[in-house]
C-alpha positions as CSV (number, residue, x, y, z in Angstrom):
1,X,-56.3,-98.3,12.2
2,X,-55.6,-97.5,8.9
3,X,-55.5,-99.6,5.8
4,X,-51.8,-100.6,4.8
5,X,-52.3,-99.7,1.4
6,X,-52.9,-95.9,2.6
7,X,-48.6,-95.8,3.4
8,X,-47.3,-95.6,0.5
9,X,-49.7,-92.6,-0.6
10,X,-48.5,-90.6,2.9
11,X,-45.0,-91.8,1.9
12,X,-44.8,-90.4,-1.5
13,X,-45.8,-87.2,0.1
14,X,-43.8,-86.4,2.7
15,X,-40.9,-84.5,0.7
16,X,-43.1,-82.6,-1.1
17,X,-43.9,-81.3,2.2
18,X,-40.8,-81.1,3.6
19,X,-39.8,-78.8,0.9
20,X,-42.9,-76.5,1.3
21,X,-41.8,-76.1,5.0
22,X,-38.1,-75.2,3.8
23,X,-39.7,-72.7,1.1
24,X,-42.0,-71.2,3.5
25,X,-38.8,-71.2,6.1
26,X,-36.9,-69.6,3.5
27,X,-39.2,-66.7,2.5
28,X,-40.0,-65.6,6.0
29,X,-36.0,-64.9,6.5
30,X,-35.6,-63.5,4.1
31,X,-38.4,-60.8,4.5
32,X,-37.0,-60.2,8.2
33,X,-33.8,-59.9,7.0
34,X,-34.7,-57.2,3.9
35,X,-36.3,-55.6,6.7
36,X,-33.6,-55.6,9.2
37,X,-31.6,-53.8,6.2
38,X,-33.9,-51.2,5.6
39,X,-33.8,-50.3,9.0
40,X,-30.2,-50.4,9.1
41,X,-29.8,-48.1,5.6
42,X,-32.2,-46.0,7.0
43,X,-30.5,-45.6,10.4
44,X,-27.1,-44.9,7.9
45,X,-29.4,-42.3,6.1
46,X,-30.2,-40.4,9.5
47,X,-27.0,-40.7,10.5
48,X,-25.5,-39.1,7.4
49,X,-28.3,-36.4,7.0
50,X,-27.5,-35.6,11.0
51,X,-23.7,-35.5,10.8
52,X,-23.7,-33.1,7.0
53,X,-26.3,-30.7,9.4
54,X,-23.6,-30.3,11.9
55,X,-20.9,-29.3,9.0
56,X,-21.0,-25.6,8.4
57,X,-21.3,-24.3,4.2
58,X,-18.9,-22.6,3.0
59,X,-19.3,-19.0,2.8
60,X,-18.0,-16.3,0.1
61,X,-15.9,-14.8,3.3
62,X,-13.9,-18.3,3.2
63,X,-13.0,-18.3,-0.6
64,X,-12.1,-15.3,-0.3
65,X,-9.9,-15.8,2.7
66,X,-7.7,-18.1,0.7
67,X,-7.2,-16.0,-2.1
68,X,-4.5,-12.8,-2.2
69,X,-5.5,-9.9,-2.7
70,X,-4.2,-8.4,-6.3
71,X,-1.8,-5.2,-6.2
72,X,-3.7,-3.1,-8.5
73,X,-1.4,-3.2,-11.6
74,X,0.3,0.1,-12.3
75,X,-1.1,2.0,-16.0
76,X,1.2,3.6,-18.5
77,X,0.1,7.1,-18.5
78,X,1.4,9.0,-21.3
79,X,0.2,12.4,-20.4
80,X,3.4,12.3,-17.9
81,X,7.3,12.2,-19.1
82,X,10.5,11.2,-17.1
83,X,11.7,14.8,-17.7
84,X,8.7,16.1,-15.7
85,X,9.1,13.3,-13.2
86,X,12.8,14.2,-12.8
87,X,12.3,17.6,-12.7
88,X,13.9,18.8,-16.6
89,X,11.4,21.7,-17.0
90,X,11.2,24.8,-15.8
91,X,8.3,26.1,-14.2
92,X,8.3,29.5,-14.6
93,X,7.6,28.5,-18.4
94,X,5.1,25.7,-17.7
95,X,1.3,25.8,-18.2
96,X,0.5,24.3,-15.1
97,X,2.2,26.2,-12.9
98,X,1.6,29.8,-11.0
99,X,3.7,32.0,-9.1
100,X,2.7,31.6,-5.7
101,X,1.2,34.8,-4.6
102,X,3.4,36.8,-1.2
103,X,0.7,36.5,1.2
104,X,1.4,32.9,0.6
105,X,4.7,32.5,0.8
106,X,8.2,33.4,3.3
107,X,9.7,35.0,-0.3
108,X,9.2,35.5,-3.8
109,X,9.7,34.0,-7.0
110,X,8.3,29.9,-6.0
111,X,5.9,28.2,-8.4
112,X,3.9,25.6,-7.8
113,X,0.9,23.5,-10.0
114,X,-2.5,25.6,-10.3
115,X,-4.4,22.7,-8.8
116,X,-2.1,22.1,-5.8
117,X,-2.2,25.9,-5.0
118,X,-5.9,25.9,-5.4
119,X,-6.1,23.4,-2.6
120,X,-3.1,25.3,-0.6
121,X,-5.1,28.5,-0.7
122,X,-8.3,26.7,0.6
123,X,-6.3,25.4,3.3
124,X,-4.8,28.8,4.2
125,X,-7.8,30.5,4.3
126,X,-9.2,27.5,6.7
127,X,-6.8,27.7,8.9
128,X,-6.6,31.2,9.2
129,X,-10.0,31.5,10.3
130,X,-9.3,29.3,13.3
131,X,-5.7,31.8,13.9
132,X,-3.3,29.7,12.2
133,X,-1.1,30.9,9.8
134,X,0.7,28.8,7.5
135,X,3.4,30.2,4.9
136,X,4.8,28.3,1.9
137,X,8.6,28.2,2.7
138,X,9.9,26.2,-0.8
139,X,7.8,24.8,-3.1
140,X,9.2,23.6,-6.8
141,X,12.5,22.9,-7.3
142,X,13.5,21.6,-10.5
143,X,16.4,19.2,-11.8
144,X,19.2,22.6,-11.8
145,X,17.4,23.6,-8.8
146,X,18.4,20.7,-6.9
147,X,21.6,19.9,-8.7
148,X,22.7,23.3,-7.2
149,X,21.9,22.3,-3.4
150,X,23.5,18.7,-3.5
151,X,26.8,19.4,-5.1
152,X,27.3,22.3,-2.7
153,X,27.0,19.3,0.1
154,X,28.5,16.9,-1.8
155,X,31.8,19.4,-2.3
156,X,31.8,20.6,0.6
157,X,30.8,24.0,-0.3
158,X,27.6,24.3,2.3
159,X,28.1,22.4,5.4
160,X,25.6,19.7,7.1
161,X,23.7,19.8,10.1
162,X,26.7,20.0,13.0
163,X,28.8,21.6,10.6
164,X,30.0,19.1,8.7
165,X,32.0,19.4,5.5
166,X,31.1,16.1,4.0
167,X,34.1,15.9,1.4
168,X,36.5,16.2,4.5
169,X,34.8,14.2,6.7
170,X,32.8,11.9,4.8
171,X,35.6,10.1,2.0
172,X,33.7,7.2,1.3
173,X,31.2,8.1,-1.7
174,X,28.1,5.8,-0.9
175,X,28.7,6.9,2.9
176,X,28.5,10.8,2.1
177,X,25.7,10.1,-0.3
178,X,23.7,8.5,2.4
179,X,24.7,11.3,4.8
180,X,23.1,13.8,2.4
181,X,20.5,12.1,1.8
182,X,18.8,12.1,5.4
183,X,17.2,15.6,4.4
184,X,18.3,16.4,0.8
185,X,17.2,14.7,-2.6
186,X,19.4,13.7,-5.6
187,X,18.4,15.7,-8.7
188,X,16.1,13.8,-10.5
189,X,14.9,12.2,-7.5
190,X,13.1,14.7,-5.5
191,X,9.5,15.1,-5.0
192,X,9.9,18.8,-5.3
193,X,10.4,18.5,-9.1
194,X,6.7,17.6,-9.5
195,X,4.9,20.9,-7.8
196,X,3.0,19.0,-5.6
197,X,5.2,19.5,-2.7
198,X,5.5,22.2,-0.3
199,X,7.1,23.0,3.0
200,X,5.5,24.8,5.5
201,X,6.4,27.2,8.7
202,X,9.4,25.9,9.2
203,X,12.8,23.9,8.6
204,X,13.0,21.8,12.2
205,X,11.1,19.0,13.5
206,X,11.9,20.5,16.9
207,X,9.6,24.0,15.9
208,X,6.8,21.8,15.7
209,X,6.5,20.4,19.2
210,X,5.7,23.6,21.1
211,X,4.1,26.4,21.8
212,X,3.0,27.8,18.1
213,X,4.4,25.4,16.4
214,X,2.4,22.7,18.2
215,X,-0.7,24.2,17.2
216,X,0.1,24.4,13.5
217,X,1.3,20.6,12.8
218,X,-1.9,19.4,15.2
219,X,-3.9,21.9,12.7
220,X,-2.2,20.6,9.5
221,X,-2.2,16.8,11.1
222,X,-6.2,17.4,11.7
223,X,-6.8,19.2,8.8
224,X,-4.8,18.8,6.0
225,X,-6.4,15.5,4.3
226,X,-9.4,17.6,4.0
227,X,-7.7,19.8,1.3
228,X,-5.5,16.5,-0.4
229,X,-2.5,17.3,1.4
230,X,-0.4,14.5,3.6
231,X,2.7,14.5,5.0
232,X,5.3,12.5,3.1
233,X,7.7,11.8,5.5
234,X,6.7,10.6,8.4
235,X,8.8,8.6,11.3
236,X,11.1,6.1,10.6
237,X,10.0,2.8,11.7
238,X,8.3,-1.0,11.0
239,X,6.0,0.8,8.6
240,X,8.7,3.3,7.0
241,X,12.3,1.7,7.6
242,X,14.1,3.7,5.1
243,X,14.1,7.2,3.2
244,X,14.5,10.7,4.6
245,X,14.7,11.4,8.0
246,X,10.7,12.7,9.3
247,X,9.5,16.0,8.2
248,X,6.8,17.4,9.4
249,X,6.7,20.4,7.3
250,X,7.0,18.3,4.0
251,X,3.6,18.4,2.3
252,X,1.8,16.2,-0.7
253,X,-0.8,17.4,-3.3
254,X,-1.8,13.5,-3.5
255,X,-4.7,13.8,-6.2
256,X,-1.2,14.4,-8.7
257,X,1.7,13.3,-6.4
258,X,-0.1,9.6,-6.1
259,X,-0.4,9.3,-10.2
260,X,3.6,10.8,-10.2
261,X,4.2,8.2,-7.6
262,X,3.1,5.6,-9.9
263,X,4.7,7.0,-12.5
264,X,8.1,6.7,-11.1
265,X,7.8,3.3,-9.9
266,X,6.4,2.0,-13.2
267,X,9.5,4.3,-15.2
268,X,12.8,5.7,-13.0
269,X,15.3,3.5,-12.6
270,X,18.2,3.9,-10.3
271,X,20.6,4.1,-13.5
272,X,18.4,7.4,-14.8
273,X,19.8,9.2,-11.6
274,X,22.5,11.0,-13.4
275,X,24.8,14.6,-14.9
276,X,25.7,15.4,-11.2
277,X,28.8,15.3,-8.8
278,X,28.2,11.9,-6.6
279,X,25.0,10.3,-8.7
280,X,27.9,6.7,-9.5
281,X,26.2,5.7,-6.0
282,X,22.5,5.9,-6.7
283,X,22.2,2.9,-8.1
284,X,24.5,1.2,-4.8
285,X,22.0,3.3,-2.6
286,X,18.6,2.2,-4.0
287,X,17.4,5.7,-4.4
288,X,14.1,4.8,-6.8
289,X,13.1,2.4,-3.7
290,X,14.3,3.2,-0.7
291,X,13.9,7.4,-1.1
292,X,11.3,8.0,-4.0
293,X,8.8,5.3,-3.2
294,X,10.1,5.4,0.7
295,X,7.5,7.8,1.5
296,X,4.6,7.8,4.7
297,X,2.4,4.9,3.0
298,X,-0.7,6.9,4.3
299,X,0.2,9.2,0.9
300,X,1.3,6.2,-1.5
C-alpha cells in the first residue's frame, strides 16, 4: 500500500500527462493526414499528366487551317499602258510584233507579238509531226480593228448568227450589246488587242467535235500548255458563269496575257470603254468583270 503522502505527487502529474498523450495524439494525425494529401496531390498529378497525354498538340497544319489564304496583291507595272491594253497602237508599227509568216496563217497581212509567235511556231511544228495542222485564222486586232466589226453589228450593217439585224430586232441598247457580245468584244475590251491571242482552224464549236476537227482540239487540249498556250473561253458554267460564249479555237500566250490580265484588272474601268456606237452600256453590262476578266480560270 502506498504511503498517503505519495498522492499528491501522482496528482500534480497527471495533466502533464494528459497533455503529452493529446500532443503525441495530435502529431500522429497530422502526419497521416499530410500523408493522405500527398497521395491525393499526387493521384491529381497523374491524373493531369494522363488526361494532357491524351490531348493532341497543335500542329502548323491547324494554324494554318484557320488562316485565309492572301490573294496575291496585284503590282503596278509600268512597262504596260492602257493604250496597249485597249488596243490604241498599231502593230504593224510596233517593235514587238512580226507579221505572221503564210505557212502559218489562212491569209496575209496578221501580226502577232515575237514571243507569242515563237511559241506558235514550236507548237506548229509539234504538231505537225504527229499530222496535225493548225493555221492561224486572226490574230491582232487593234482598237479601229475592232471598232470596225462591232459597229457593223451594232448598226445592223453585218448580221448575227441566224441572221439577225440587231438594230431591227434588238431596240433595247443593253439587250443588243449583250447580244453582241456572246462572240464579239467591245473595242478596248478585247483580248485581241494584246497579240497574245490567236484563233485557230476554225470559227465553230461544232468543227471541233468530229472527224478532223476532233483530232486537232484533243491535240491542242493535250498539247497546248506545253507551248504556254490555253484556251480562254471555255464552257459556261459554276466555274465560268459569265463572258463569251465557249471557243474552242480562242488561244492565250499566258507568259504575257496573265501580266495583261493583271493589268486590266488593276487599271480599265468600265467608264474607259469608249469613242464607239453602243459603248453608253458598258458600264450597265460590267464588261471589265464579267467579259475581260470572265475568262477559263485555268488561264487567269
Amino acid at each position: 500500500m502506498l504511503s498517503p503522502n505519495l498522492y499528491p505527487t501522482m496528482n500534480h502529474q497527471k495533466p502533464f500527462v494528459q497533455l503529452l498523450f493529446l500532443s503525441l495524439v495530435t502529431v500522429l494525425f497530422s502526419l497521416a493526414s499530410c500523408q493522405q494529401e500527398g497521395s491525393s496531390n499526387a493521384t491529381k498529378v497523374q491524373a493531369t499528366s494522363d488526361q494532357k497525354a491524351t490531348i493532341p498538340p497543335k500542329t502548323d497544319t491547324d494554324t494554318m487551317a484557320k488562316k485565309p489564304i492572301p490573294t496575291p496583291k496585284i503590282e503596278l507595272d509600268s512597262s504596260i499602258t492602257l493604250d496597249y491594253i485597249m488596243g490604241k497602237f498599231d502593230p504593224a508599227r510596233h517593235k514587238d510584233f512580226s507579221k505572221i509568216e503564210p505557212r502559218h496563217a489562212s491569209r496575209t497581212g496578221m501580226y502577232l507579238r515575237n514571243d507569242a509567235y515563237a511559241a506558235f511556231k514550236e507548237m506548229y511544228l509539234a504538231a505537225k509531226e504527229e499530222g496535225i495542222k493548225l493555221a492561224i485564222l486572226s490574230a491582232t486586232r487593234n482598237f479601229a480593228s475592232q471598232k470596225r466589226i462591232w459597229e457593223a453589228k451594232w448598226n445592223g450593217n453585218r448580221l448575227l448568227d441566224g441572221g439577225i439585224n440587231a438594230r431591227e430586232a434588238i431596240p433595247d441598247p443593253k439587250a443588243r450589246g449583250l447580244k453582241i457580245l456572246e462572240w464579239s468584244s467591245m473595242p478596248g475590251s478585247s483580248r485581241h488587242h494584246w497579240g497574245t491571242d490567236i484563233d485557230i482552224n476554225a470559227l465553230n464549236n461544232s468543227y471541233f467535235t468530229k472527224g478532223k476537227g476532233l483530232e486537232e482540239y484533243k491535240w491542242l487540249q493535250a498539247n497546248a500548255a506545253r507551248f504556254g498556250f490555253c484556251q480562254t473561253y471555255s464552257p459556261k458554267g459554276k466555274e465560268r458563269p459569265y463572258g463569251y460564249n465557249e471557243e474552242k479555237w480562242h488561244w492565250s500566250f499566258l507568259p504575257y496575257a496573265k501580266r495583261l490580265s493583271d493589268q486590266a484588272q488593276l487599271r480599265l474601268k468600265d467608264e474607259m470603254i469608249k469613242g464607239f456606237d453602243g459603248s453608253e452600256v458598258a458600264s450597265e453590262i460590267g464588261i471589265v468583270k464579267k467579259y475581260v476578266l470572265g475568262i477559263n480560270t485555268a488561264c487567269l
